[in-house]
N, C-alpha and C positions, 0 to 999 in steps of 0.2 A: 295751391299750385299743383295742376300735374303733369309728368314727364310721362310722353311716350317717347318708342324709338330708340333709336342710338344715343347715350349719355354722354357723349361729347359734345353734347350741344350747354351742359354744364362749363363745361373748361373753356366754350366760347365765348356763353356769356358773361364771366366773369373776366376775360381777356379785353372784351369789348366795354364793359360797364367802367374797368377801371380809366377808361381812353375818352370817355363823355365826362365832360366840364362837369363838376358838380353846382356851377352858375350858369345862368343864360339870361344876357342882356333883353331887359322889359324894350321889345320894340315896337310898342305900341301904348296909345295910350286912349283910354273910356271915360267913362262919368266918374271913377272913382278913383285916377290915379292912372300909372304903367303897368302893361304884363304884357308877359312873354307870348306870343302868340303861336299855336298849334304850328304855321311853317316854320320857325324861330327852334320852335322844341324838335322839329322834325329834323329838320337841318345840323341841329348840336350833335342827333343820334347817328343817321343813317349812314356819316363816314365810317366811325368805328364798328358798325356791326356790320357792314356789309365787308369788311377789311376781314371779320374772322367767321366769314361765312354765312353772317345770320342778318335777317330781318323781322321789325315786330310790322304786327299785320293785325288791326284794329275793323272791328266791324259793331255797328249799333244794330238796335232792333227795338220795336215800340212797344208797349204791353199792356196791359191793365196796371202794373204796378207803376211805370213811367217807363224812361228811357235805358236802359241798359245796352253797357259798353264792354263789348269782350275782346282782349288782348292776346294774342299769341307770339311768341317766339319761335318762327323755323330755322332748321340749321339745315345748312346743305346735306351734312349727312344723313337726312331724314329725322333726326331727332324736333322733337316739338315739346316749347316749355307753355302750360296751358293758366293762365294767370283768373286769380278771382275776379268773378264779372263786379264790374261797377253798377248800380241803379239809382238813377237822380228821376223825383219825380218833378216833369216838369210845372211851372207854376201856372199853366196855361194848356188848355189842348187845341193850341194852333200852331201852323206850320211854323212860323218865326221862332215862336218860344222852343217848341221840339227841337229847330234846328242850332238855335242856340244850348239848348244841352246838351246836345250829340257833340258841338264842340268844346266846351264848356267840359266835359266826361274825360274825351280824348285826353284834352289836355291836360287832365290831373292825373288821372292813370299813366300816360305816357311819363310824365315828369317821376312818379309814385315809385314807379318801375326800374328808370334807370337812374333812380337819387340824386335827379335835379332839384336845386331850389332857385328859382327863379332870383336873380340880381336885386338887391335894393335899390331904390330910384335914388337913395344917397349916397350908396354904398358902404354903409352903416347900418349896419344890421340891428345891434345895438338899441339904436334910437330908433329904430323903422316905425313901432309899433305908434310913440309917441307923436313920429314926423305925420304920422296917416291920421291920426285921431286930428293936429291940426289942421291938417289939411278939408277933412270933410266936416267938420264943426267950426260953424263964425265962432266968436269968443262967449257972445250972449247966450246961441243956443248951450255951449258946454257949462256953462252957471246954470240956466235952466236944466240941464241933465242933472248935473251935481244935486240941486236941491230939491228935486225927485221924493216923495215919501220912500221909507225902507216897507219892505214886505217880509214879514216876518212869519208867516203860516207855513208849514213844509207840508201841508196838505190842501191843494188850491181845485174850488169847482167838485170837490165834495169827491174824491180821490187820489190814493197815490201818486205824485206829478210822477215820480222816480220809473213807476211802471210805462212813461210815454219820454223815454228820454231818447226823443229819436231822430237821428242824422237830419239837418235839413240839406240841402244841395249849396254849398259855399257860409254856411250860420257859423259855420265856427273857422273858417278861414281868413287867415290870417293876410292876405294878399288879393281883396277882390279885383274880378276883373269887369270891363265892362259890359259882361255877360251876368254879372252879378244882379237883381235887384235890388231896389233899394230897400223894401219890404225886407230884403234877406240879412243884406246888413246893417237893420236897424233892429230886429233880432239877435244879431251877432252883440250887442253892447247891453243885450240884458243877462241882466246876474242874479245868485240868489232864487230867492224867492219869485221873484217877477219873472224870470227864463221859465221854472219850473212849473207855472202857471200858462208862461204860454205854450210849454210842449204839452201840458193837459187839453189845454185847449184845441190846439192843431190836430191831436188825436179825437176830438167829439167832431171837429168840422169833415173830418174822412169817414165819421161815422154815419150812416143813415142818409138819406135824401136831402135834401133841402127847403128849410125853411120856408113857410107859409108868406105871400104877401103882408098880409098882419101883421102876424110875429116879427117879420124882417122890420118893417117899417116901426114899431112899439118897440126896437131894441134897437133903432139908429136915434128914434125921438130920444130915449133914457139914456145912449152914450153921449148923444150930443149935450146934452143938458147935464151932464156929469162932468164933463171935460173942460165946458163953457164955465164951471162954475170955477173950475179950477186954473184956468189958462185965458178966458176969453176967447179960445176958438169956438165956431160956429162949427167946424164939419169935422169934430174928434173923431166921428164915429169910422171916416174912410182913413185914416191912419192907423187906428187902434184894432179895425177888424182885416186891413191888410195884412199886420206884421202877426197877428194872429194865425191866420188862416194861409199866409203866406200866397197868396194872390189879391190882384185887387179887387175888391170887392163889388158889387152894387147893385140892383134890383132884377139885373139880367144873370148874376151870378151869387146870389146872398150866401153867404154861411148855410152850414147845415141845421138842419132842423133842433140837432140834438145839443148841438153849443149855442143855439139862440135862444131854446130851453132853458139851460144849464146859466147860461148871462144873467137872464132874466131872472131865477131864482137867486142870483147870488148879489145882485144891484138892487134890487127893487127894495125899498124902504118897507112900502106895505102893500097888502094884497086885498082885494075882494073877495068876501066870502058872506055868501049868500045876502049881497048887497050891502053889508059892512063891509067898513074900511078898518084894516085890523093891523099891527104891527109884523113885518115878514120876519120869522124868526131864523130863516133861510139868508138873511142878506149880511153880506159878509166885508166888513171897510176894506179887509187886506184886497179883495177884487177890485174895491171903489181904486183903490191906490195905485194896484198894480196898472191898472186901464189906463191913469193917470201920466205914469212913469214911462209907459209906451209911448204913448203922444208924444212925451220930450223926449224920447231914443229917435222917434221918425223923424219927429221936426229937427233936431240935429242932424241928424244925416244928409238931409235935405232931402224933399219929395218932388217930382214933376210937377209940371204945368197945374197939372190936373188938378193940383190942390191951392194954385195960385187966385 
């Protein structure tokens, strides 16, 4: 945070913070439950700060990293409180998605800032976590989660996962909205080993170009028939490489070059080598597993049409 100006815009905002609810009734509701919506949060603040002179004043902007959200505090007296930018990268580079982050941003910085926590749809805070896990899991898919393989490697895809331990935009919130993906929070219910595997992952899919025709297609045939073997699904491989890569995947947008690489060496039973078929000393069950385990976080969660 930084302060220019007159420093009484200190004594404002803390005049004004202590006068904003620290709840705000979810009025609205999405795919995945209630939340509070950017007018809802807007409306809780703008009495109290305008009451002791001050307004926050939000502006997005697009970049190569994704979307970034920057928040200020002016006070009448000239003083300005200058707040850490936020940056969500979006899951998508079309207008919709953009625009859904730009509010999606607003609204958690805005909340972050004046220490709201958005109302429970119970009012029960308590149980919220458990109320939501029923809510977006039938009973079967949560037995299907439950008996998931464990993953047990702390080094997944042939590096540190710890060194890719990196923010997704809503992965670890506790309150999605229906700006959230489902990709995102079906992410959000991996643990362990299997999380740490996919943040290795997410980080090779931002690495390098994209994957070859071939290559894309020889690493959707080897999920699919990995997932099938384990579940009976036909199309594992557009769940498994969505919550990976954390977009949807598919021929017009595949994975990167360097994670369908990296898939490849760690699934593949055996390889070709100079016309023998020889055992892959690269291929690793904890990846067979973790692939495994993803499919029953998305099929829990529930996925769109698209996979009906």
């Amino acid at each position: 945070m930084i302060v220019t100006g007159d420093a009484k815009v200190f004594a404002a905002f803390v005049k004004a913070r202590g006068e904003i609810s620290a709840t705000v009734t979810k009025d609205a509701r999405g795919n995945y439950g209630k939340y509070a919506t950017l007018a809802a949060l807007t409306e809780a603040t703008a009495a109290p700060m305008a009451k002791y002179g001050c307004a926050l004043v939000q502006e997005a902007s697009v970049g190569e990293t994704g979307v970034t959200i920057e928040t200020w505090l002016v006070h009448e007296s000239g003083g300005i409180m200058q707040f850490s930018p936020l940056t969500l990268p979006p899951v998508q580079r079309t207008p919709q998605a953009i625009g859904s982050a730009i509010t999606y941003g607003r609204r958690y910085a805005l909340a972050a800032i004046c220490g709201i926590a958005p109302e429970d749809d119970d009012g029960d805070a308590a149980t919220h976590a458990r109320g939501r896990q029923e809510r977006t899991q039938p009973p079967a898919a949560q037995q299907r989660a439950r008996n998931a393989p464990p993953v047990q490697s702390e080094e997944v895809l042939g590096m540190d996962a710890a060194a890719f331990n990196r923010m997704v935009p809503g992965a670890n919130d506790s309150n999605p909205s229906e700006d959230t993906p489902w990709y995102v929070i079906a992410r959000d219910k991996l643990t362990n080993g299997v999380a740490k595997f996919a943040d290795a992952a997410l980080g090779y899919h931002r690495d390098g170009g994209p994957a070859s025709a071939k290559q894309y297609q020889y690493l959707v045939g080897l999920l699919d028939s990995t997932i099938k073997q384990a579940t009976g699904s036909d199309d594992g491989h557009k769940r498994v490489l969505a919550v990976l890569c954390q977009a949807e995947i598919g021929s017009n947008n595949p994975p990167s070059k360097t994670l369908a690489s990296k898939m490849l060496d760690k699934v593949l039973t055996h390889k070709l080598v100079n016309g023998e078929k020889i055992e892959n000393s690269d291929y690793d069950q904890s990846v067979v597993d973790a692939c495994v385990t993803i499919y029953r976080a998305a099929e829990a969660v529930g996925t769109p049409a698209l996979f009906a």
